[in-house]
C-alpha positions in Angstrom: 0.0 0.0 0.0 1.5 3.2 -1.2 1.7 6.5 1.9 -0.8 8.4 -0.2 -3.5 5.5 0.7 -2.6 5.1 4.3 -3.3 8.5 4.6 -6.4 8.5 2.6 -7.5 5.2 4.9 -6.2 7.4 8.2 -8.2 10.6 6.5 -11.4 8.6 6.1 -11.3 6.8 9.6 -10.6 9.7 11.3 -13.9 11.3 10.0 -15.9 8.1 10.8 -14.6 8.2 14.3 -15.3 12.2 14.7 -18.9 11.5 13.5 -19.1 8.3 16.1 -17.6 11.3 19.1 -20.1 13.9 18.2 -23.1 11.0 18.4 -21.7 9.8 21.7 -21.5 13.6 22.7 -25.1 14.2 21.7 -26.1 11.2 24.1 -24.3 13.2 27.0 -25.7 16.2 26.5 -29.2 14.6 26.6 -28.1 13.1 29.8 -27.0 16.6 31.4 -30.6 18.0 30.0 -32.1 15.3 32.0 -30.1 16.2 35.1 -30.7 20.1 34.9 -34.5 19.4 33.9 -35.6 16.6 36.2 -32.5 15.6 39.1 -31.7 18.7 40.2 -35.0 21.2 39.1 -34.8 24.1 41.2 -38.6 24.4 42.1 -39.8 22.0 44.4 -43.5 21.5 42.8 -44.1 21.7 39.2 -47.0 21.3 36.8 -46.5 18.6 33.9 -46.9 21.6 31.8 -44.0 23.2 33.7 -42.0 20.4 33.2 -42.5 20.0 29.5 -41.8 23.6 28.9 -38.6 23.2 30.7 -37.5 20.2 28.9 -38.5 21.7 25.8 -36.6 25.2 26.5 -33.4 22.8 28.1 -33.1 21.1 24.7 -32.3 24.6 23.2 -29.4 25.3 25.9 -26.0 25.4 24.7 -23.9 22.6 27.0 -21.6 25.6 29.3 -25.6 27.0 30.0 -26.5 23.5 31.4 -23.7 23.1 33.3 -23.5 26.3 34.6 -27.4 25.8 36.3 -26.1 22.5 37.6 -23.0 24.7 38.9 -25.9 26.8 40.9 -27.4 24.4 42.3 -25.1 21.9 43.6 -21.4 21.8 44.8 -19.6 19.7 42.2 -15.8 18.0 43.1 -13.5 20.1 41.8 -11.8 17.4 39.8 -14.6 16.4 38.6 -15.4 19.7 37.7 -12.4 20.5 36.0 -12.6 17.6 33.6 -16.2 18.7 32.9 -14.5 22.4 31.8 -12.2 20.4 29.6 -14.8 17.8 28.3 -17.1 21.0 27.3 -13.7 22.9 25.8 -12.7 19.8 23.5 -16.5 19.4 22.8 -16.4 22.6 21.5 -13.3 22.5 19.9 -14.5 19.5 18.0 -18.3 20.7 17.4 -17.1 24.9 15.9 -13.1 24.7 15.0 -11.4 21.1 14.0 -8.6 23.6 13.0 -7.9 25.1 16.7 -7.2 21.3 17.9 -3.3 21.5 18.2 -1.5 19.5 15.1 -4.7 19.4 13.4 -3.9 18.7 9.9 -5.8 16.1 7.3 -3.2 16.4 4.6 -0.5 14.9 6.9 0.6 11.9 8.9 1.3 13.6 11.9 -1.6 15.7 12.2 -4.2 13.0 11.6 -2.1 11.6 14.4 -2.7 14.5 16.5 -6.7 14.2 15.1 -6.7 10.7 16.1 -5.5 11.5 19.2 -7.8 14.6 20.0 -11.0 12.3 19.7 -9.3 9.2 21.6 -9.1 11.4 24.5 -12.2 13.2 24.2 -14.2 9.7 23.7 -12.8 8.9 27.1 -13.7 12.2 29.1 -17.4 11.8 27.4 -17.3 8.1 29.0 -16.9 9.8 32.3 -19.1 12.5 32.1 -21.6 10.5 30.6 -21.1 7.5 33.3 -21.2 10.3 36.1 -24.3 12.1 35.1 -26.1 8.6 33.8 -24.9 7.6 37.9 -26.9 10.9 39.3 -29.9 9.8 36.9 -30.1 6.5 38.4 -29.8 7.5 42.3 -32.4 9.9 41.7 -34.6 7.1 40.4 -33.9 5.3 43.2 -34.4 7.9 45.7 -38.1 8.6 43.9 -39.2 4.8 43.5 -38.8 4.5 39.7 -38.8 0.8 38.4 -35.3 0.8 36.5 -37.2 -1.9 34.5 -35.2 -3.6 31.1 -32.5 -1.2 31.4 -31.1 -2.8 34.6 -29.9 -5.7 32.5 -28.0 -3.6 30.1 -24.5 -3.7 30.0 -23.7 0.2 30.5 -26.4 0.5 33.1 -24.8 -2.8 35.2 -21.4 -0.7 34.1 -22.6 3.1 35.9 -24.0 1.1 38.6 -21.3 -0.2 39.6 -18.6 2.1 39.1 -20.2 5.5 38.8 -23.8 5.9 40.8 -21.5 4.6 44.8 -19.5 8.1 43.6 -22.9 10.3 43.2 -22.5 11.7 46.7 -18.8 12.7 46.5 -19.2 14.3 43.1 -22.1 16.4 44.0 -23.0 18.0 46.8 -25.3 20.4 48.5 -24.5 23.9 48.4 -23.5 25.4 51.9 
């Protein structure tokens, strides 16, 4: 195989793997929406009219918005909250300007390295931050008597049960 069609097989995977990131991303963000929406609401009672409109308006909100009402309402570890910064940076980055991630460069093989790279790491922040909130989802269900039903025997919801929703109560906290 000649260097122009390993770079043409680099080029093509590399755009199949940045599509894969922003779908996985997508799923986050829904998860976050949920958390802001129906974990941590800030009014105590609401009408099912209420809530709808929220949900509806929440869908419009960019990501930093989000997190920013979750940064209102609850204490959040600052590790935690630090990759959350960086996971919402790289999102970003990746959603607005492919050309501001550093090395960025399709026509070569060092900067579909660095492309490669980029989306590696940011696929692994999103599998934390998407484990983490999908954790707070679940304890809330639990707190409130909600039947976790088929999903309980799925392999992601066995995997944030485990390793994610024990850490709910260190992650987030009530303000003080």
């Amino acid at each position: 195989m000649e260097e122009g069609e390993d770079l043409s097989q680099l080029h093509s995977g590399l755009l199949i793997m940045i599509g894969s990131a922003l779908l996985a991303i997508q799923t986050t963000e829904k998860a976050i929406q949920l958390v802001t929406t129906f974990v941590l609401r800030s009014d105590a009672a609401i009408t099912g009219e209420q809530l709808i409109a929220q949900s509806e308006a929440d869908q419009k909100r960019t990501m930093g918005y989000l997190l920013a009402r979750i940064r209102d309402r609850v204490s959040i570890d600052p590790h935690f909250d630090r990759t959350l910064s960086e996971f919402t940076r790289r999102r970003n980055m990746l959603a607005h300007s492919l050309s501001d991630i550093p090395g960025w460069d399709t026509e070569t093989l060092r900067g579909l390295q660095s492309g490669w790279r980029f989306i590696h790491e940011l696929l692994a922040m999103n599998n934390v931050v998407l484990g983490v909130f999908t954790g707070l989802i679940r304890a809330w269900e639990s707190q409130n008597g909600y039947d976790h039903g088929l999903a309980a025997d799925l392999e992601f919801t066995k995997l944030v049960d485990e390793k994610y929703t024990p850490l709910v109560d260190s992650i987030f906290s009530a303000k003080t």
